[in-house]
N, C-alpha and C positions, 0 to 999 in steps of 0.2 A: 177494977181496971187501972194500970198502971196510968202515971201522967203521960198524957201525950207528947212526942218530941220529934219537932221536925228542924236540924241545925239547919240556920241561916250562917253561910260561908260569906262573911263581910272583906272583898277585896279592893284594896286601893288603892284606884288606877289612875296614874297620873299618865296623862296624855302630853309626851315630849315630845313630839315632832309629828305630825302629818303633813306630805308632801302634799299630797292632794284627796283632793272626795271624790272618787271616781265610780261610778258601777262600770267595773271591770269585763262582766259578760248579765247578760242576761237569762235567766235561770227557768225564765217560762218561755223560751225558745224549742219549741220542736228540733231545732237542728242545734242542740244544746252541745258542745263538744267537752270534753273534761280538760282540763289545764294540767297541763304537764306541770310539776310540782318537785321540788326539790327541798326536804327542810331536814335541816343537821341536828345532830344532838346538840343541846343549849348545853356548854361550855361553862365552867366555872365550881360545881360541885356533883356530886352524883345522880343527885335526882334530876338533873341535866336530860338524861337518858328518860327516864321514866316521863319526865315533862314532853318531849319530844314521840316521842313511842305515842303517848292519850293523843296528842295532834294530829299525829300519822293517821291514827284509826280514826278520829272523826271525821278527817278533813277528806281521805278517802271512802269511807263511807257515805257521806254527801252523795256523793257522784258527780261534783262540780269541779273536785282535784283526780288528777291521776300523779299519787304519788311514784318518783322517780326512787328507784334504790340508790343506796346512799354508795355503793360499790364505784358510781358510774361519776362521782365529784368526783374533779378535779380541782377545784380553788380552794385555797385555805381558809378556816374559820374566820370570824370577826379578830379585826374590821375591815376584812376585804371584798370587795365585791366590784365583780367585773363583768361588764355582759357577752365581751366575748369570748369570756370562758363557759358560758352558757348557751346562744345562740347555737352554736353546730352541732350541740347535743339537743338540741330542739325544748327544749325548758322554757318556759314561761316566767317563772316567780321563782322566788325564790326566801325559804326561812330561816332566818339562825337568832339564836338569844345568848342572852350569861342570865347565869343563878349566883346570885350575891346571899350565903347565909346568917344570920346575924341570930346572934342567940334560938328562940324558937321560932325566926320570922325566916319566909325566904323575899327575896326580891328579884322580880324577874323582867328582863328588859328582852323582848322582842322584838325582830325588824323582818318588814316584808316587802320584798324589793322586785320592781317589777323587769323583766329582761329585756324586754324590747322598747321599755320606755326608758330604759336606762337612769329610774328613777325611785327612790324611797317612798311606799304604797304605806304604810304605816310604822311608827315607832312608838310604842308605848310601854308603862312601868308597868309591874302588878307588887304590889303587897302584901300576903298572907301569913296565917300559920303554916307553919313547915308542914303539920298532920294533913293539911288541905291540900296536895300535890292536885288531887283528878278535878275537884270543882273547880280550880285556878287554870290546871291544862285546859278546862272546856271552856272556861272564858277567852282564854287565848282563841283558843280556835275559834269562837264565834267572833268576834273581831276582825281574825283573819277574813273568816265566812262575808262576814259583813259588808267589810274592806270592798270586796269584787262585788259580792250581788247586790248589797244594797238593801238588803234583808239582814235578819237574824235569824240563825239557823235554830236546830233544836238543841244545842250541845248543854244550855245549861240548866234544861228541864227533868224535871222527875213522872215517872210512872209508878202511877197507884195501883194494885191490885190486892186480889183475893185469892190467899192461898194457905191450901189447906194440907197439914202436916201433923200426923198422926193423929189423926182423925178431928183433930182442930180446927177452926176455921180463921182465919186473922187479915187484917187489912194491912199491909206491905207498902214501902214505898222505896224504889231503885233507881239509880240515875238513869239517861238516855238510852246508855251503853249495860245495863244491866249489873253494873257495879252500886258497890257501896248500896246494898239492899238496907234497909231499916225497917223493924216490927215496931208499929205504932202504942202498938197494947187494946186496940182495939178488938171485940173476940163478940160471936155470936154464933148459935145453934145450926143456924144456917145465915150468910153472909153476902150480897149481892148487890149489884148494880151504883158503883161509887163512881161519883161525881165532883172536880173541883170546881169550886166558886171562883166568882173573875178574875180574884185578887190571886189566888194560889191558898188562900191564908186558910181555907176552910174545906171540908169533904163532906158532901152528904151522901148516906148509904140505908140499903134497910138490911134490916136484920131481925130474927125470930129470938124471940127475949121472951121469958114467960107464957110459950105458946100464942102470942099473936106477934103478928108481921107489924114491926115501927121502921116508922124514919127517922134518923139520927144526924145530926149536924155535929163534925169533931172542929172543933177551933183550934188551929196551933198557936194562935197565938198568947193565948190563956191556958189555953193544955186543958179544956174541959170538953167533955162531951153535953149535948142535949136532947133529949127525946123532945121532939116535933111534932109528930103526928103514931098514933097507937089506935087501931080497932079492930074487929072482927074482920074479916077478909083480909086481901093479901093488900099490902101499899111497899109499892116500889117506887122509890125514888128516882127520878127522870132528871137532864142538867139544870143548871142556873141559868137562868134568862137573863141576858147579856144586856147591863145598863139599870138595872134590876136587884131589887135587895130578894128575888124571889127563885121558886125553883119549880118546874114540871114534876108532875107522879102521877101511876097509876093507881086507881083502889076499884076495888069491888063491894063495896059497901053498900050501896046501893044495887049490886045486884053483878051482871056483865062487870067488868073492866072498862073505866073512863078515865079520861085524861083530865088531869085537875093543874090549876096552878096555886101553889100554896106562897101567901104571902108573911114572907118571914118578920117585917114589922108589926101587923098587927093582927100574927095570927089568925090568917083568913085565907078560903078558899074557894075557888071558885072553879065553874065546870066548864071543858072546852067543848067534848064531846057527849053527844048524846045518842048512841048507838046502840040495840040488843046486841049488834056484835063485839066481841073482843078488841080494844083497844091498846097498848101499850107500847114499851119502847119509845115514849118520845124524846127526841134533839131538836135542840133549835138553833137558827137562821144566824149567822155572827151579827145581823143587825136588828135581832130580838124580836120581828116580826112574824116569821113562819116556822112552823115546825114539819119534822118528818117524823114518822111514828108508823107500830104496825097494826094492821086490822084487817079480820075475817071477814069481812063483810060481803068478799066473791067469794066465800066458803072456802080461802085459803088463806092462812098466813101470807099478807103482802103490803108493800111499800106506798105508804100516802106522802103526799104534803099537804096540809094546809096555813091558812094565818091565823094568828092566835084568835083572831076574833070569828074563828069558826068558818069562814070562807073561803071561797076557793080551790076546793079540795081538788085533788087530784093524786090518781093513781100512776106509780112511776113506775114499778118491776113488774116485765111479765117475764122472767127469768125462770124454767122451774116452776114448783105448784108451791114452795114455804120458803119466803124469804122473812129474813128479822134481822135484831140489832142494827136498826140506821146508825149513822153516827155523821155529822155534816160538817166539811172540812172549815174550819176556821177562816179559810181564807173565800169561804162561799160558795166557790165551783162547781164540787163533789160532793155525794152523797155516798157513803159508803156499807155495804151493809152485806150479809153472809145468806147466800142462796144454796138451795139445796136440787145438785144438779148431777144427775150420774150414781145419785146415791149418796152422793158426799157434799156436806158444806162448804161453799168455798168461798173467796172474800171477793166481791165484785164494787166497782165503782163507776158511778152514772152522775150525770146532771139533776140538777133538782125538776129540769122540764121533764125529764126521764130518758132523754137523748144520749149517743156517746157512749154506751154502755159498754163495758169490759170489765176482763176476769182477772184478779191478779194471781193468784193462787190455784195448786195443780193438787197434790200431794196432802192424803190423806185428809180430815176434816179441822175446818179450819171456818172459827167462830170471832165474834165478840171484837169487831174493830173498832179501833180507836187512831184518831189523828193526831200527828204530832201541831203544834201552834202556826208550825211553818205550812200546814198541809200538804208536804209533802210527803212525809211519810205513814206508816200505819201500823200499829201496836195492835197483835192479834194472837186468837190461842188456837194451839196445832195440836193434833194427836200424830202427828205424821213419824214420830218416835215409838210409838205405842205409850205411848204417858201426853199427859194435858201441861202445854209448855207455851211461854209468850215467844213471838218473835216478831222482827220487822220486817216489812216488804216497803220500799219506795214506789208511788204513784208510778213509776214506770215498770213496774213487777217484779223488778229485781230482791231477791231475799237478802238484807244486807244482816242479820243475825240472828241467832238463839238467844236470848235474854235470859230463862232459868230455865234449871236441868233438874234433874231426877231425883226425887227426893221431897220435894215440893209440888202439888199440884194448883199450878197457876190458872185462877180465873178471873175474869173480868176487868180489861186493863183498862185503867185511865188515863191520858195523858195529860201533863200538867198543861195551866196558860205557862207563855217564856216571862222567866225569871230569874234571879241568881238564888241559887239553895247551895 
């Protein structure tokens, strides 16, 4: 196996000017409206254009901007800004930057100006390599993002997945936006269920290696892999327990499938459940106390939660007769997981009490969620092409893209915790 490599994009942002810290709108408002949006191409060198273009598409895929076409300015680039050349067009905000290039470095200054406050919402530097135009654009944008909700958005996170190409199987890693794909050099017979650790720095996955099922921990930061755990029956790797040098998995070693937590200091594990029925699939709780996980135990694949210390249980999907893959949104909420309804899997999200319940997805079948940091959105895989492909739906059901195409069959997304990569 090739060394592992996962670039860290190191940007240096010096902060010259904030007018103010404001949360601009608030983002978990039911009567949420999009903000009228107006951002120029950054002025000063080519990649101007392309810096501007990555903004465009994050900041309206959000669903927090509605970007204005650029057809409909009328005020001239920096350093002008006027609000009532904005106001009668009804615009909100407003962005423009310069690109300074200096040997293999760009330098980018952004301003974001608000119209009805008549006032300077942020101005800040960035420094990169010139190669780094898209991780530099999605820092801009989360900034931006930031600026208003008071959150960070998902722009500068990575998804992991499992995708198999000519008859291979490899563990992948792709920005938000499905750009800038990288093969890890990771490879196994069969390849599933990957998991990042709190930090980002690490992926644990299992995989069939010499005819039994391990669990493998890839470190980026050393570039080594480690075999974890190896025995007779199946062991699937479940997430990292939040606060935790440790991770969930399922094995059958003992017989059924039970839910185990493996502790990665002193190589030790211990059992959650004790069930003759089938246990697996578990997520856990962003505050490391409970999980949700799937289990037969009504004679159908369906949606538990309990606390790690075995208590409490309780059943949350009566969706359909096989629901699976929970996956629990980071920010605690939602419980998200793929029921089988009409025939087809589709991607539903509920409360952890099991309250609230809704579909977000229509169109062909549609497995394997995963939540972006911000829990708003949802990395999932679709046949609705006739080929196995990732895509996103935002919590409000909207599909905001295709992630990979044809030629690749994408399974098992993960999305990273928020980070700069």
């Amino acid at each position: 196996m090739k060394k592992l490599l996962l670039t860290t994009i190191i940007l240096l942002c010096v902060l010259v000017n904030t007018s103010r810290a404001l949360v601009y709108i608030d983002i978990n408002s039911p009567s949420l409206r999009a903000v009228p949006t107006a951002i120029y191409d950054f002025r000063g060198d080519p990649s101007g254009r392309e810096l501007a273009d990555i903004i465009r598409a994050d900041l309206q895929a959000s669903g927090v901007f509605e970007i204005v076409s650029k057809q409909t300015y009328i005020e001239s680039d920096l350093p002008a800004f006027n609000p009532s050349n904005w106001i009668p067009l009804g615009i909100d905000l407003v962005i423009k930057g310069a690109v300074l290039k200096e040997n293999d470095t760009i330098v980018v200054t952004a301003y974001l100006y608000d119209v009805v406050g008549a006032t300077v919402i942020l101005k800040k530097q960035y420094r990169a390599n010139s190669k780094f135009i898209r991780p530099l654009a999605h820092s801009i944008s989360n900034d931006i993002y930031k600026s208003i909700t008071g959150e960070d958005g998902p722009f500068r996170t990575k998804i992991a997945f499992v995708g198999k190409k000519r008859g291979k199987r490899k563990i992948y890693l792709m920005d938000w936006d499905g750009k800038r794909v990288q093969d890890t050099g990771i490879t196994g017979e069969l390849l599933t269920s990957v998991h990042w650790s709190n930090d980002a720095n690490r992926l644990v996955y299992s995989a069939i290696r010499g005819k039994q099922w391990g669990i493998y921990i890839a470190d980026f930061k050393t570039g080594r892999e480690k075999l974890v755990l190896r025995s007779r029956g199946t062991n699937i790797a479940g997430e990292f327990i939040p606060g935790r040098n440790a991770f969930l998995f399922s094995s059958s070693l003992k017989g059924s499938p039970d839910i185990f937590v493996y502790n990665i200091k002193d190589n030790t594990k211990s059992r959650i459940t004790w069930n003759r029925s089938i246990e697996v699939s578990p997520t856990v709780s962003p505050d490391g106390k409970w999980m949700a996980f799937v289990s037969d135990r009504a004679g159908t694949p369906q949606i538990y939660v309990m606390r790690l210390d075995g208590t409490r249980l309780k059943r949350i999907s009566f969706v359909g007769g096989y629901n699976t893959s929970p996956d629990w949104s980071p920010k605690g909420d939602l419980i998200a997981f793929s029921g089988l309804i009409g025939g087809k899997h589709q991607i539903f999200v509920v409360k952890p009490d099991g309250t609230d319940l809704r579909q977000l997805t229509q169109n062909g079948n549609n497995e394997d969620p995963s939540f972006s940091p911000d829990g708003r959105f949802i990395a999932f895989v679709s046949d609705r092409r006739g080929y196995k492909a990732i895509y996103v739906v935002r919590i409000d059901g909207r599909i905001i893209g295709q992630l990979t195409h044809r030629g690749i069959e994408a399974l098992s997304p993960e999305w990273s915790p928020n980070k700069i990569f």
